[in-house]
Each structure stands twice: as structure tokens, then as C-alpha cells.
C-alpha positions in Angstrom: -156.3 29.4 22.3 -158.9 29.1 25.0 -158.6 26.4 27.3 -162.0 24.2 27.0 -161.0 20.8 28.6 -159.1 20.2 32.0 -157.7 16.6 32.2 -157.4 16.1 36.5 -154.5 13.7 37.9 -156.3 12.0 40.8 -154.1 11.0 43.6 -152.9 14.5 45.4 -155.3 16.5 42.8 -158.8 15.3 43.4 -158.1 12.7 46.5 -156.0 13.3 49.5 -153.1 10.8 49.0 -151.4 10.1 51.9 -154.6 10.0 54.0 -156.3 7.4 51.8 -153.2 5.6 50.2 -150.7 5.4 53.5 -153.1 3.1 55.8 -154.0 1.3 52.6 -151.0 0.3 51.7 -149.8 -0.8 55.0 -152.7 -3.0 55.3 -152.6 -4.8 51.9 -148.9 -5.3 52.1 -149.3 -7.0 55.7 -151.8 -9.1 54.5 -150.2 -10.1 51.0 -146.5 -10.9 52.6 -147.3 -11.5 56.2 -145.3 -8.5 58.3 -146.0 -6.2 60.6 -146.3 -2.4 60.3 -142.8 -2.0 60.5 -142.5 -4.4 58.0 -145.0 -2.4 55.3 -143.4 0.5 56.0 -140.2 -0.7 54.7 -141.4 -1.9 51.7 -143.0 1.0 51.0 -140.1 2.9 51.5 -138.4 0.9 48.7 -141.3 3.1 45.9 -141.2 6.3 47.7 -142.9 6.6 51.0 -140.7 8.6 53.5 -141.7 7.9 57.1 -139.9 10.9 58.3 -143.0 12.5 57.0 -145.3 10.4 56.6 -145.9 10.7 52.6 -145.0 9.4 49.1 -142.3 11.7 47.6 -143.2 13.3 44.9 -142.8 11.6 41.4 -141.7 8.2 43.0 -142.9 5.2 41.9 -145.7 5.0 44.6 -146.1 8.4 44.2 -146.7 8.5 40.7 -145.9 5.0 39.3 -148.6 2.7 37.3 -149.7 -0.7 39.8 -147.4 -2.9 37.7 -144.4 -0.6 38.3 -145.3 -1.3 42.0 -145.8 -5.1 41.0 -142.4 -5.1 39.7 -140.8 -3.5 42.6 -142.3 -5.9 45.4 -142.3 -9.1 43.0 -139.0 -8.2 41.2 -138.8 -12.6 40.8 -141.6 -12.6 39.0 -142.0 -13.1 35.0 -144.6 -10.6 33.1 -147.2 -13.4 33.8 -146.8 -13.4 37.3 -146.2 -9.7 37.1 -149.8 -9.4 35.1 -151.6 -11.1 37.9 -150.2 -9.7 41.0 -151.2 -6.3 39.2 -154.8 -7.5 38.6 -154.9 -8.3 42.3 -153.8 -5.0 43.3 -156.4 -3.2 41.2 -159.4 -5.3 42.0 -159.3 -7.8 45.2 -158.8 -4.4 47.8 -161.2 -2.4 46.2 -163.8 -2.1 48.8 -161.2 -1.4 51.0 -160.0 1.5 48.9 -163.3 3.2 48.5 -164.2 3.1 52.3 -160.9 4.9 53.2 -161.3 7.1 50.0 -160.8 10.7 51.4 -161.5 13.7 48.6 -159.4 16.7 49.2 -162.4 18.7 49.0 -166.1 18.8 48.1 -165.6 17.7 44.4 -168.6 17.8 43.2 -169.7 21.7 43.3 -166.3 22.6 42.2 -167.0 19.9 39.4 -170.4 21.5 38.6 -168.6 24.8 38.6 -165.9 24.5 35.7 -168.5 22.5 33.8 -170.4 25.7 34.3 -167.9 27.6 32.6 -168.3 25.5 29.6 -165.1 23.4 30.5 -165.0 19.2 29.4 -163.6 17.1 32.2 -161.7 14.4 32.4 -159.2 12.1 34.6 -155.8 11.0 33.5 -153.9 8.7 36.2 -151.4 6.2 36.1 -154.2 4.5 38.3 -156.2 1.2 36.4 -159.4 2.1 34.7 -161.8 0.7 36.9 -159.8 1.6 40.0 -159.8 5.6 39.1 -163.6 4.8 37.9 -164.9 3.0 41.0 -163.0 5.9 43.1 -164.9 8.6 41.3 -167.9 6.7 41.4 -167.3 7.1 44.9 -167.0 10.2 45.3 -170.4 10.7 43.5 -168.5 12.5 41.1 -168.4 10.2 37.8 -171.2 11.9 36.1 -168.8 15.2 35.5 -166.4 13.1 33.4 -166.0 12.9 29.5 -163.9 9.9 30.4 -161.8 8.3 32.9 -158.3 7.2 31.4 -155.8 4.8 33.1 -152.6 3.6 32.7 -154.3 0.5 31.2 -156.5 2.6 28.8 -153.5 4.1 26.9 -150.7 2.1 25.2 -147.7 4.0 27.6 -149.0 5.9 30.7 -147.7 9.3 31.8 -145.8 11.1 30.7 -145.9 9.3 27.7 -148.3 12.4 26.6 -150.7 9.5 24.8 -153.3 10.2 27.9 -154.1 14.2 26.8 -154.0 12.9 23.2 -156.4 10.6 24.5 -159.1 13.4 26.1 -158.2 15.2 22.9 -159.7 13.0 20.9 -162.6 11.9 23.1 -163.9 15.3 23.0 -163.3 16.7 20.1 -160.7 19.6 21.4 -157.4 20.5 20.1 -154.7 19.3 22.1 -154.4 23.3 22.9 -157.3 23.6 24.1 -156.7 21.5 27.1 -154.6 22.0 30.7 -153.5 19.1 32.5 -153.9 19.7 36.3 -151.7 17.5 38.4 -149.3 17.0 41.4 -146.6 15.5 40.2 -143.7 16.5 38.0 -145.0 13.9 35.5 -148.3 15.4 35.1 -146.6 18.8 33.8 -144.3 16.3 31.6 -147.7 14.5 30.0 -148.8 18.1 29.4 -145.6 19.1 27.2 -145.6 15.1 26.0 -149.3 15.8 24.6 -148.7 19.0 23.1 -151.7 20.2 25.8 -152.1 24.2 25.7 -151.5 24.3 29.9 -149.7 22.5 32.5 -151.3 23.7 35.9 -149.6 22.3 39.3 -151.6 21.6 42.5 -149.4 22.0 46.1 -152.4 19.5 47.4 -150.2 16.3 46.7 -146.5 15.3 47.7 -144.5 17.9 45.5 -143.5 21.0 47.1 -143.2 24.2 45.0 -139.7 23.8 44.5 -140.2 19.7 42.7 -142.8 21.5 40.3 -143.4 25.2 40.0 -140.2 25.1 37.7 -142.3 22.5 35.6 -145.6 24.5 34.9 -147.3 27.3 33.5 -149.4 28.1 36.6 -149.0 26.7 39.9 -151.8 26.8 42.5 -152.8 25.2 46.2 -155.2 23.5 44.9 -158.1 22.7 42.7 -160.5 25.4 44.4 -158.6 27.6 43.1 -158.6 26.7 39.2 -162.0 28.9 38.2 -160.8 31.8 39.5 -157.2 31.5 37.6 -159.2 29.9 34.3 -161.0 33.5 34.9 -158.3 35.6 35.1 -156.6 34.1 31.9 -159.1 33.2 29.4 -158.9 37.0 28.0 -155.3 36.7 27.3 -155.5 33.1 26.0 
């Protein structure tokens, strides 16, 4: 079948991760528990980041985790009320902050304009909140290209449950075949064979190196700018 509807991971997909995510990070953890850089860095270490390089691995929990799996990891005392509110503060009181370090891997929105062009429906699936992944692609001046925006939150069990393509599936009408999930992370190929979706495409834009995910997916690429020429070269075989 055809493929009519791409359903984009966000961190390491559409937005450079460690560029925006790494500073960030450091700063809200210094000013929640109070310690220097050295400090942030080794709590970040304890969801994925690897200072030897300077990124998130790939398909760790910082990497690729939901904000409450990050709750639980910093607050592990906490009970699911106090895990509930440390991950609404996450989401929303650093917000601002998050959109003025926001850093797009490329220029999204003629790429955007592009596959819509083709006659592709686009959408976002993240293990980011709602209104985080919403106010980053409002941003990015890039919200207007999207059939939908799904979170973590906006499903009942975030990738890879599969629940997120079922999700874009049913928002726009497609078949679940119809649709490739395009991603970074092992997890994103999972949701694709989770939700039944007719492609799993990798990006080498985020923290997985060919090796972590080529294995994974039907088509592996360097990044987004290169998806309408491969949706070109396949959709007369499909």
C-alpha cells in the first residue's frame, strides 16, 4: 500500500537534541536540586547522558523516556502524587526556557510544505507531553503542517506501546499501512511494528548510530531532507 501519512518522532528527528536538551537540562536540574554543573551532569548520567560525548544514548530513558520516567528516576522517594506533580513541573514551569534554546535540525517548514505537497498527512508522535511537543512546534512556526500532535499523555501507554500510530490512524482516516513512522530511536521502529504501521524509517540525525537502529527499520536515512526523495523512489513498488 502507498504510504499517505508520516508520523515524525521529535527530539533527534525534527529538533537537534543534544543542542537544545543538554544545556537545558543542566540548567533545570541545578536550579530544582541546587548543584553545580558537575552535579547535573551526574544526574543526567543516571537516564542516559554520556559526557564522554556529550549526548543522550540512544533509547535511554532521557533519550527516549516519557517526563514521568525521568520524574521517577530523579524522585525515586516519591509516591505517584508526588511523581504527578514533579512531572507537571517539568512539562510546564521551564517552558519559555525550552522554546528559546529550541534548535530545529533544519529548516522544517519547506521540507514540511514539501511532503504535504506530495499528498502526505503529518503528524508528531513523542514520548514528549502534549503541550510541550505543541508549544515546540508552535515554535518552530511549524504547527500548521500537523493533523495532530500526540504525547505520551495523549495515549493510554506511550511508545512503543504502538497505541500512538493507531492513534494518527484514526485521526486521519488512513490504514495503519498506509503510514511510516520516522524516528531516531530504536523505540520509534518498535511503535512502528507495535502499530501494525506500513513503514519504520530511521533518521542518523539523533543519538542512535546505524548500528543501534538500521537492524530495526525498513529504510534508514541521515535525515529528514532526505525522506521525499526515498518516498519517491518507493511509492511505485509500494
Amino acid at each position: 500500500m502507498r504510504i499517505r501519512g508520516l508520523l515524525f518522532d521529535k527530539d533527534g528527528t525534527l529538533i537537534d537534541v543534544n543542542r537544545t536538551w543538554v544545556p537545558i537540562y543542566r540548567h533545570i536540574l541545578a536550579d530544582i536540586f541546587d548543584v553545580d554543573e558537575q552535579g547535573a551532569t551526574v544526574m543526567m548520567e543516571k537516564v542516559g547522558y554520556d559526557p564522554a560525548t556529550g549526548s543522550f544514548r540512544a533509547n535511554s530513558i532521557i533519550a527516549a523516556g516519557t517526563t514521568r520516567q525521568l520524574a521517577q528516576a530523579w524522585w525515586p522517594e516519591l509516591d505517584a502524587a508526588g511523581i504527578a506533580e514533579k512531572t507537571r513541573m517539568l512539562d510546564n514551569d521551564y517552558t519559555h526556557m525550552v522554546t528559546a534554546a529550541l534548535h530545529p535540525l533544519l529548516p522544517l517548514d519547506p521540507l514540511l510544505a514539501e511532503l504535504r505537497s506530495m499528498g502526505m498527512r503529518l503528524g508528531v508522535g513523542t514520548n514528549d507531553s502534549h503541550v510541550s511537543a505543541r508549544s515546540h512546534m508552535s515554535h518552530a512556526g511549524v504547527l500548521h503542517h500537523f493533523d495532530d500532535i500526540i504525547g505520551a499523555d495523549t495515549v493510554p501507554v506511550a511508545k512503543p506501546s504502538g497505541q500512538m500510530v493507531r492513534r494518527f490512524a484514526e485521526i486521519t482516516g488512513l490504514p495503519t499501512s498506509a503510514i511510516a513512522m520516522v524516528g531516531d530511536n530504536p523505540h520509534d521502529m518498535e511503535e512502528a511494528r507495535n502499530g501494525d504501521a506500513g513503514l519504520a524509517i530511521a533518521v542518523l540525525s539523533g543519538n542512535a548510530a546505524h548500528g543501534d537502529i538500521a537492524h530495526l527499520a525498513d529504510h534508514t536515512i541521515d535525515s529528514i531532507a532526505d525522506l521525499p526523495a526515498l518516498l519517491r523512489s518507493l511509492q511505485h513498488v509500494l
